[in-house]
C-alpha positions in Angstrom: 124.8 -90.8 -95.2 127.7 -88.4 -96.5 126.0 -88.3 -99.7 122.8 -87.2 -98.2 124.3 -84.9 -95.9 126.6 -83.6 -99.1 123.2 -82.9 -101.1 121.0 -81.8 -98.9 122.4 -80.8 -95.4 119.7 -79.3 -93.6 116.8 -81.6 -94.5 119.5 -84.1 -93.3 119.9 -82.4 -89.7 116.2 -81.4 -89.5 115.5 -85.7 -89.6 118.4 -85.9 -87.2 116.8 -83.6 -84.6 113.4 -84.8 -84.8 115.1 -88.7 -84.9 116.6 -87.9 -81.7 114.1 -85.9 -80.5 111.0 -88.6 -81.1 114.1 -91.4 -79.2 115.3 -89.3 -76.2 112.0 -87.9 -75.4 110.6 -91.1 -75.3 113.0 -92.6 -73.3 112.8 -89.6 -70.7 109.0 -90.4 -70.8 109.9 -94.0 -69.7 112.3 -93.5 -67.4 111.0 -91.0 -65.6 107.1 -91.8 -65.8 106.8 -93.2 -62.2 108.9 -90.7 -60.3 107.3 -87.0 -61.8 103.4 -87.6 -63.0 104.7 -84.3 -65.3 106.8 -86.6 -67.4 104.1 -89.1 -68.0 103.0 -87.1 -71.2 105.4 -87.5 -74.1 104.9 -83.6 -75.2 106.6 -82.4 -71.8 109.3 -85.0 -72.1 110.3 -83.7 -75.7 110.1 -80.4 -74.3 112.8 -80.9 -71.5 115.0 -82.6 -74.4 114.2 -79.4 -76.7 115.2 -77.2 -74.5 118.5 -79.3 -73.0 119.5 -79.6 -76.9 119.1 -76.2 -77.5 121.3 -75.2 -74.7 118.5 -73.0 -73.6 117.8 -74.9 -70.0 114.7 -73.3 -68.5 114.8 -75.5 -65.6 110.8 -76.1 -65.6 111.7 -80.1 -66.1 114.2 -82.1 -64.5 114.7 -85.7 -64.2 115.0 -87.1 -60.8 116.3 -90.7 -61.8 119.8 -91.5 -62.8 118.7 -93.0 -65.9 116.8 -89.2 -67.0 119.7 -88.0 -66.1 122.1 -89.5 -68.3 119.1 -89.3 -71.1 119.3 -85.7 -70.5 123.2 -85.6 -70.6 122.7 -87.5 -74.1 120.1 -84.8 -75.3 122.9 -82.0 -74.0 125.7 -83.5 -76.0 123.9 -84.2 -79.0 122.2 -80.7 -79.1 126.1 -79.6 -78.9 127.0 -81.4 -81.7 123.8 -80.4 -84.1 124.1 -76.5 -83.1 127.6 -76.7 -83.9 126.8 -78.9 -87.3 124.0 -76.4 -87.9 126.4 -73.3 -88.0 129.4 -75.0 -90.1 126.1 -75.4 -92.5 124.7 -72.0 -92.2 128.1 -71.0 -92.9 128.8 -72.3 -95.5 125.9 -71.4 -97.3 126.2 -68.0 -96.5 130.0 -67.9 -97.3 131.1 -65.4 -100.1 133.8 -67.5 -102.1 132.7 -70.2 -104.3 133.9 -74.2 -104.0 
């Protein structure tokens, strides 16, 4: 996975994204199907987990259940960690010196 991530880091984080993306927003859509009819469709549920991992938050979508909640906390926590991965890569592509 280092090797990947060494050759080709954004292709790398872009299959990240849409690995956790396609997981979490499927298991929002499970979770929370019974409890909000607006979560039934899988597009809004990996809308609420786009917008949690991009630390954006609009606030349209919450979960109800404990169980969405701690799927959302998961989504909030690995949007952290990819935004922060995302700029240490954009960085260094963009950086002046030479390795």
């Amino acid at each position: 996975m280092k090797a990947l991530f060494n050759n080709d880091p954004l292709l790398v984080l872009l299959l990240i994204f849409l690995t956790l993306l396609l997981t979490l927003g499927q298991m929002l859509k499970i979770s929370e199907q019974n409890f909000d009819p607006r979560f039934a469709d899988l597009g809004n549920s990996m809308w609420c987990v786009v917008i949690t991992m991009g630390t954006i938050g609009y606030g349209d979508y919450s979960p109800v259940t404990y169980t969405g909640r701690a799927i959302v906390f998961l989504a909030a926590i690995s949007g952290i960690i990819m935004n922060s991965l995302l700029i240490l890569t954009l960085s260094t592509y963009l950086s002046m010196s030479t390795p």
